[in-house]
C-alpha positions in Angstrom: 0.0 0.0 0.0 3.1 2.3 1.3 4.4 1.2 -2.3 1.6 2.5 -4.2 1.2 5.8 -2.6 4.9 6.4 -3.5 4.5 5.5 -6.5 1.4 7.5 -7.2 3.2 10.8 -5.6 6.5 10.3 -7.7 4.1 10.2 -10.7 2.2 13.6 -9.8 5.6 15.1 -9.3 7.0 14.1 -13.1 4.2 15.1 -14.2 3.9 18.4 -12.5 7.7 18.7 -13.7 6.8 18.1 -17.3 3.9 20.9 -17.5 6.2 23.9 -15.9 8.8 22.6 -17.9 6.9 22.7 -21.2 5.6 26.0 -19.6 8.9 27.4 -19.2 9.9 26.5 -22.4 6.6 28.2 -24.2 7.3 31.6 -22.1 11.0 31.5 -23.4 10.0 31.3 -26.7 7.4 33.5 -26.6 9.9 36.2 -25.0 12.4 35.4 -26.7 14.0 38.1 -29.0 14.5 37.0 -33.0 16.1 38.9 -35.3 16.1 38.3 -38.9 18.7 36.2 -40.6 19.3 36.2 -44.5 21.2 33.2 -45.3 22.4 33.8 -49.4 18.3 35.3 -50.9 16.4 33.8 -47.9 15.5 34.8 -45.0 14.4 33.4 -41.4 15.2 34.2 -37.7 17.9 33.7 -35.2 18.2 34.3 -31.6 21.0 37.1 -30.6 23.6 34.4 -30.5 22.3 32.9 -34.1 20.8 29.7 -32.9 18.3 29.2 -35.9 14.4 29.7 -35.0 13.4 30.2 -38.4 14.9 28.4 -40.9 15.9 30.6 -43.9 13.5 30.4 -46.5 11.4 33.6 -47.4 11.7 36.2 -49.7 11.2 38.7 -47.5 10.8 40.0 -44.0 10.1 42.4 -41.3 10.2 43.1 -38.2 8.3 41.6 -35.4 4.8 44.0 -34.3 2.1 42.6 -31.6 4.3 39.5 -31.9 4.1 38.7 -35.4 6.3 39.2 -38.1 5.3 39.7 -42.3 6.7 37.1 -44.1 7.1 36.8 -47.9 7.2 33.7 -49.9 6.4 33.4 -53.7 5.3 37.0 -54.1 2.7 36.4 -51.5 2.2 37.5 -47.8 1.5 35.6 -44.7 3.1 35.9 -40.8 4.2 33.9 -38.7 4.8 34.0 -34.6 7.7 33.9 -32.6 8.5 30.3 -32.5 8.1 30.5 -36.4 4.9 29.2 -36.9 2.8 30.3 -39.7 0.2 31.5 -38.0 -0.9 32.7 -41.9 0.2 30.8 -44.6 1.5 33.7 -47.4 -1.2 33.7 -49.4 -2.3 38.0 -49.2 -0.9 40.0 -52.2 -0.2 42.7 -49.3 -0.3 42.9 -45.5 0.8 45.5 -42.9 1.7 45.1 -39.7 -0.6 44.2 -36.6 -2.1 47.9 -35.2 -4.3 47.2 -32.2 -5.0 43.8 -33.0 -5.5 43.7 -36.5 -3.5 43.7 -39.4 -4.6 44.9 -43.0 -4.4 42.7 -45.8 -4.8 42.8 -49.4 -6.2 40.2 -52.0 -6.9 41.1 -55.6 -7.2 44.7 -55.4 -9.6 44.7 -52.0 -8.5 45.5 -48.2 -9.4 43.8 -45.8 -8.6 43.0 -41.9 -6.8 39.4 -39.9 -6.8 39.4 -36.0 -3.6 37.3 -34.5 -5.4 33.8 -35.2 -5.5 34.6 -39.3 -9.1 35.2 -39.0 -10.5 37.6 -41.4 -12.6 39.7 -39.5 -13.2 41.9 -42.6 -12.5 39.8 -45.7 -10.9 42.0 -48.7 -14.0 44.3 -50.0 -12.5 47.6 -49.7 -10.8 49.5 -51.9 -8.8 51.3 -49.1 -8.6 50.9 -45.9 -6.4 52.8 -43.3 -5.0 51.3 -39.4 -7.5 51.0 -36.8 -7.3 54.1 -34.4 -9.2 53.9 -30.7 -11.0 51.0 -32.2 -12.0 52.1 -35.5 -10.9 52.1 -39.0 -11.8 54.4 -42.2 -12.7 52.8 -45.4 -13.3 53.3 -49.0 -15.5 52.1 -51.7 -16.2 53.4 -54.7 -15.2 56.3 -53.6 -17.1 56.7 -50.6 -15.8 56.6 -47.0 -17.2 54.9 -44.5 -16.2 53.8 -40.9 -15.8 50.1 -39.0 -15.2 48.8 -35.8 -13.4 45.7 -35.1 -15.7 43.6 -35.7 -16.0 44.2 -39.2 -19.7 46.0 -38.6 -20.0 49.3 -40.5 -20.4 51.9 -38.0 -20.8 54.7 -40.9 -21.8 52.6 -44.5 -19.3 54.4 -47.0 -21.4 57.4 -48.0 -20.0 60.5 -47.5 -17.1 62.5 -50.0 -14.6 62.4 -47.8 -13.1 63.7 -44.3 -13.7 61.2 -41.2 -10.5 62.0 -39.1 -11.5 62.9 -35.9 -10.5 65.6 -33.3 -12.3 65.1 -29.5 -13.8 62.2 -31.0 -15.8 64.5 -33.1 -14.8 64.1 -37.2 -15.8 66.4 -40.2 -17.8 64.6 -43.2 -18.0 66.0 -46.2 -21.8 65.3 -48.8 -22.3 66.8 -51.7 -20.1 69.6 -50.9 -21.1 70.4 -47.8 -19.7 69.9 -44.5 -21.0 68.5 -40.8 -20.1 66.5 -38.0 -20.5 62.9 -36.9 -19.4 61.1 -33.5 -18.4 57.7 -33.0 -20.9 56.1 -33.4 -21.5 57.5 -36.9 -24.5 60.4 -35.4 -24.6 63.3 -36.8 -24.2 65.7 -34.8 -24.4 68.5 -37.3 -26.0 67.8 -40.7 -23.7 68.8 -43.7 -24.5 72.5 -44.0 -20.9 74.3 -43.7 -19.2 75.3 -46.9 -16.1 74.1 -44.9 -15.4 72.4 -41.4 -12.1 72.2 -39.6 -10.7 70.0 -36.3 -11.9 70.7 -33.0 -9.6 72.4 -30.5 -10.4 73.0 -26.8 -13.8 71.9 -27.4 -14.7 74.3 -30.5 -14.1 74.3 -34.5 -13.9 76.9 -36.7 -16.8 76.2 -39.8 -17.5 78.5 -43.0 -20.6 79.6 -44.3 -21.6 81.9 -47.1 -17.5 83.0 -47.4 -17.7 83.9 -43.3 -16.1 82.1 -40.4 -17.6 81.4 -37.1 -16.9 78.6 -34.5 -19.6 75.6 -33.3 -19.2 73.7 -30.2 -19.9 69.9 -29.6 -23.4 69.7 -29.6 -23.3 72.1 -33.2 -24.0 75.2 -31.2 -22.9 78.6 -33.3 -21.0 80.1 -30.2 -19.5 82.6 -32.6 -22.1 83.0 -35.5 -20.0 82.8 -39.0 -18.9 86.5 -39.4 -15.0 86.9 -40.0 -13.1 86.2 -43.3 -10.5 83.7 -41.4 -9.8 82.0 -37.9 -7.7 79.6 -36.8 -7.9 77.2 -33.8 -8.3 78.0 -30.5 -5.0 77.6 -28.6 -4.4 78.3 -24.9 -8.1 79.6 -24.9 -7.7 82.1 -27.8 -8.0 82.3 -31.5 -6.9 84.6 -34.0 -9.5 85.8 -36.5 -9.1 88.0 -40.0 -11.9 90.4 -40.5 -11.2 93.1 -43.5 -7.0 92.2 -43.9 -6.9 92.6 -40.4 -6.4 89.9 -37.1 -7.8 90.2 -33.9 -8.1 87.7 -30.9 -11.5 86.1 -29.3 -11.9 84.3 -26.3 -14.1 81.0 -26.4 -17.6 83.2 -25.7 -16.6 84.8 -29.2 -15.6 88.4 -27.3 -13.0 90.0 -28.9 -10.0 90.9 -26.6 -7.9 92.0 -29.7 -10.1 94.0 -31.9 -8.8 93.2 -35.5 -6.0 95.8 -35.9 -3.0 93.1 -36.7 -1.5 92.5 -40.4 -0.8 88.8 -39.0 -0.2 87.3 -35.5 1.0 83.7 -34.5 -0.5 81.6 -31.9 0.6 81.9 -28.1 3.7 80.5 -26.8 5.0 80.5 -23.4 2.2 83.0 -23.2 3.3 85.9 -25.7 2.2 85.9 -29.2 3.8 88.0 -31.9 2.5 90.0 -34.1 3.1 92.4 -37.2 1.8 95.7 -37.6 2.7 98.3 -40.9 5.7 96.1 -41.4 7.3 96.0 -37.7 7.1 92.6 -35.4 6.6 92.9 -31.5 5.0 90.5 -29.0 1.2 91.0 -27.1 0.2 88.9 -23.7 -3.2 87.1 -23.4 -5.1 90.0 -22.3 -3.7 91.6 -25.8 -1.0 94.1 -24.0 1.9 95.1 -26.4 4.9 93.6 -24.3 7.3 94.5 -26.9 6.0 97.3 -29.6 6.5 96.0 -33.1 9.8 97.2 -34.1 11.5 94.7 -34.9 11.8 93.5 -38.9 10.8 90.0 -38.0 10.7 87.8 -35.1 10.1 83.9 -34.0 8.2 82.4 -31.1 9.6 81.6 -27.7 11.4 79.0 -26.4 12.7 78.1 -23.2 12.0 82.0 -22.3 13.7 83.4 -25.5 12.4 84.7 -28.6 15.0 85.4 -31.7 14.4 88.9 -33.1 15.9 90.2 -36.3 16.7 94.3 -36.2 18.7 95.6 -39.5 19.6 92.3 -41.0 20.9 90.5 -37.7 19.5 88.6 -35.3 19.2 88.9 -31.5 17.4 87.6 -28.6 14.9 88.7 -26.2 13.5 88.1 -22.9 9.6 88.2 -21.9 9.7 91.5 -20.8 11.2 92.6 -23.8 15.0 93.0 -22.9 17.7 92.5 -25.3 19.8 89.8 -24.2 21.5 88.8 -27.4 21.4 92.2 -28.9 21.1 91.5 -33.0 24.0 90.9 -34.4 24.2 87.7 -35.9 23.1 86.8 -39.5 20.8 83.9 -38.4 20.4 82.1 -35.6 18.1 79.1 -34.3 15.6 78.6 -31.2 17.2 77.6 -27.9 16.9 73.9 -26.8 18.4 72.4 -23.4 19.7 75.9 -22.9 22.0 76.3 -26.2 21.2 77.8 -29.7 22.8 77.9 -33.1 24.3 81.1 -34.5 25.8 82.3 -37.7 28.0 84.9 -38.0 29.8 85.6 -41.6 28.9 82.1 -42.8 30.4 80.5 -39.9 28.1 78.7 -37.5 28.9 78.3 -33.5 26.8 78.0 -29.9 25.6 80.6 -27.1 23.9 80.2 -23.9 21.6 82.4 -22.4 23.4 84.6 -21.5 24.6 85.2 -25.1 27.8 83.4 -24.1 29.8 81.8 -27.0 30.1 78.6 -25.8 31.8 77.7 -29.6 32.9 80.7 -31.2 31.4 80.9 -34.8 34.3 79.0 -36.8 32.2 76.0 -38.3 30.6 75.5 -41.6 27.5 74.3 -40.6 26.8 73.1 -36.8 23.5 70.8 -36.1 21.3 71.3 -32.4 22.1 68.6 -29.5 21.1 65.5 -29.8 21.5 62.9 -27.1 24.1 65.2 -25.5 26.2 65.7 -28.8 25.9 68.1 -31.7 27.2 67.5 -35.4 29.6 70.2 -36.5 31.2 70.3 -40.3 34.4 72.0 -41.4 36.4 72.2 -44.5 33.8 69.2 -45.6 34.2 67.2 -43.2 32.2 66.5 -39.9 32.6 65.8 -36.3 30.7 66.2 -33.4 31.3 68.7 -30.2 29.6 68.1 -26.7 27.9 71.3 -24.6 30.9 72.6 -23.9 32.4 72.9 -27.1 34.6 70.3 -26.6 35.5 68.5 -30.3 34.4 64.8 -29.0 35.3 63.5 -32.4 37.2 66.4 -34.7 35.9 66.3 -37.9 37.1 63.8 -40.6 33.9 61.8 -42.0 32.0 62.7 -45.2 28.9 62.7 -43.5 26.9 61.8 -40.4 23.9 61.6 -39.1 22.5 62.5 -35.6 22.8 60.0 -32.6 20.1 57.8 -32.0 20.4 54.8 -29.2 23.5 56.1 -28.2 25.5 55.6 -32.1 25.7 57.6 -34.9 26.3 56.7 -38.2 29.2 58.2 -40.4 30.7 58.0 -43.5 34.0 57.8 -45.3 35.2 56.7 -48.9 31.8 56.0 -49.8 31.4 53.6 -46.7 29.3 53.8 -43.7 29.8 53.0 -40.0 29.1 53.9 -36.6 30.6 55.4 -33.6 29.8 55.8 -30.1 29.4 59.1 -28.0 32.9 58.6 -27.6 33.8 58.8 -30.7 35.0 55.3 -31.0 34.5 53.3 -34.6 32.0 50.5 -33.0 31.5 49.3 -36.6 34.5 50.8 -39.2 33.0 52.2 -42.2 32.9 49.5 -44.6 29.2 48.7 -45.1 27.5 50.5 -49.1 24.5 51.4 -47.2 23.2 51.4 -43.4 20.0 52.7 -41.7 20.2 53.9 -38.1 19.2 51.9 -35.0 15.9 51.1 -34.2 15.5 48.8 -30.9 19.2 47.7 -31.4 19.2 46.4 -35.0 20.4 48.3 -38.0 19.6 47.3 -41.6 22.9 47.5 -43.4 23.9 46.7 -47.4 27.0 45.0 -48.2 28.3 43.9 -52.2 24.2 44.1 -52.8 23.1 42.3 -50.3 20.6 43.6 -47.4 20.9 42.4 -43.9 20.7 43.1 -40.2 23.7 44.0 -37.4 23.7 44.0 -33.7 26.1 45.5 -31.3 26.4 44.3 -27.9 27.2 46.1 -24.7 30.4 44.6 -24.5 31.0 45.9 -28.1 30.7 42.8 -30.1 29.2 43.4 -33.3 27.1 40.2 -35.1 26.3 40.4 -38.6 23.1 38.3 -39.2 24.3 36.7 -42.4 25.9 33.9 -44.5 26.3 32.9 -48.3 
């Protein structure tokens, strides 16, 4: 009897043993990451340390999205999951990657829609069909446009002319040239009426009728009945309107705190908008107080609490109570980010702070804003890159670079492209006849005609994911 029991209980613990195994190794392979391998003009996918998943024998494919991955075989489109089943057997003449659960696919000329099983939930009937956004899809056919959810069911039946893009889950339609508004769930709210109909913004839109301009709220309401020649969105509560060649500024009950007196104005930033006036740029606050008279010959918004101004041909910058604190004397400059901008004095490009410090004296041919700490910098055709203190982290020798993106850059020189860390270090020595940047750690690189993908490691290693 003792025998038995043990017996029994040995048997429960095997087989307990096999099911987290097999679960174990089902989580692994569903974590695992795969990269694609081209072996000669196949493809499949690899692990990181090129232990085959995949076996190489595709056309074509991408990369992985909701877990699935485009393959190409034959001319024809299916995908398959990350332990390389073929979840659909290529058999579309298109497909795009998954996008909230569904993927589009195409078969003879028509769209249609797969969920992660290879189920068409919409089989191809459409002539167009764009991604699924907050759970719902626009469609064509025969050139109407239409609405679906993801179910397939036709939320709006393809009917109007076009628009269907919504803004605060409101969305213009356009019927027989005119325009209204529907919501989600395909109601309209405003019958097509307008002669036009633009996004919502802070809860109103600005909509034309009979050449005039007013704005409607959500439930259609006229809060400012269609009277100026232009308007553009509200912004920061405010919205600039054109009445006879001239802008003023209304709050959202329609009441006009600027009365139209402007030759053009730009939206609010940081607070201050500018505005031009006979010719001459200053900056007005919300309550439409001239903070800075127009004198200036032209001016740009504010950034980090600076504003470039141009005076005589030069450029300067100015604080929000107007002070100079780059008085204009440089021939161009660029908006401050992280606390540095680009100037240009007689064609030669360098950095101040704040302060109007010259962090780099202008001595470069053409200097780039930071990115990821570093900022590209060319001279005598060549570039390099210079950290925030001006420091030359890699003086400039390469025939061209690109910006840094996860942490490498690429460069190029004798035709050849590489990359190089913030250091300035060659992680992969220009050799390769084409090479995109990083995205999530792999690059897409072409060598003697041949497209494949490279990985570098933290310790440095680089892995090329293919053979002959």
């Amino acid at each position: 009897m003792r025998n038995k029991i043990q017996n029994l209980t040995n048997m429960k613990k095997q087989t307990f043993f096999i099911a987290v195994s097999g679960l174990l190794v089902a989580v692994s392979l569903h974590a695992q990451e795969l990269i694609p391998y081209r072996k000669g003009d196949k493809w499949g996918f690899c692990t990181p340390d090129k232990k085959m998943v995949v076996q190489p024998k595709y056309d074509d494919v991408w990369s992985f999205s909701e877990g699935l991955v485009r393959v190409k075989l034959n001319g024809k489109w299916g995908f398959i999951d990350k332990t390389g089943k073929e979840i659909v057997t290529p058999k579309y003449d298109d497909a795009k990657n998954f996008h909230e659960g569904l993927a589009r696919v195409k078969l003879n000329g028509k769209w249609g829609f797969i969920d992660k099983t290879g189920k068409e939930i919409v089989p191809p009937k459409y002539d167009i069909a764009e991604y699924f956004h907050e759970g719902l899809a626009k469609v064509e056919l025969n050139g109407k446009y239409g609405l679906i959810d993801k179910t397939g069911k036709e939320i709006v039946p393809p009917k109007y002319d076009e628009g269907l893009y919504f803004s605060e889950d409101l969305a213009q339609v356009k019927l027989n040239d005119k325009w209204g508004l529907i919501d989600k769930t395909g109601k309209e709210i405003v019958p097509p009426k307008y002669d036009d109909a633009w996004n919502f913004s802070e809860g109103l839109a600005p909509v034309k009728l009979n050449d005039k301009v007013g704005f409607i709220d959500k439930t259609g309401k006229e809060i400012v009945t269609p009277k100026y020649d232009d308007a553009k969105n509200f912004y920061e509560g405010l919205a600039w309107v054109e009445l006879n060649g001239k802008v003023g500024l209304i709050d959202k009950t329609g009441k006009e705190i600027v009365t139209p007196k402007y030759d053009y104005a730009e939206n609010f930033q940081e607070g201050l908008a500018w505005v031009l006036l006979n010719g001459e740029v200053g900056f007005i606050d919300k309550t439409g107080k001239e903070i800075v008279t127009p004198k200036y010959d032209d001016a740009k918004d504010f950034h980090e609490g600076l504003a470039k101004v141009k005076l005589n041909d030069k450029w300067g910058f100015i604080d929000k109570t107007g002070k100079e604190i780059v008085p204009p004397m440089y021939d161009d400059a660029l908006y401050f980010s992280k606390g540095l901008a680009r100037v240009k004095l007689n064609d030669k490009y360098g950095i101040i702070d704040k302060t109007g410090k010259e962090i780099v004296p202008p001595k470069y041919d053409d200097a780039n804003v930071f990115i990821e700490g570093l900022a590209y910098v060319k001279l005598n055709d060549k570039y390099g890159f210079i950290d925030k203190t001006g420091k030359e982290i890699l003086p400039p020798k390469y025939d061209e670079v690109r910006d840094f993106q996860e942490g490498l850059a690429r460069v190029k020189l004798n035709d050849k492209y590489g990359f190089i860390d913030k250091t300035g270090k060659e992680i992969v020595p220009p050799k390769y006849d084409d090479a995109n940047v990083f995205i999530e750690g792999l690059a897409r690189v072409k060598l003697n005609g041949k497209e494949f993908y490279i990985k570098v490691f933290p310790d440095g290693k680089v892995v090329e994911y293919y053979e002959e």
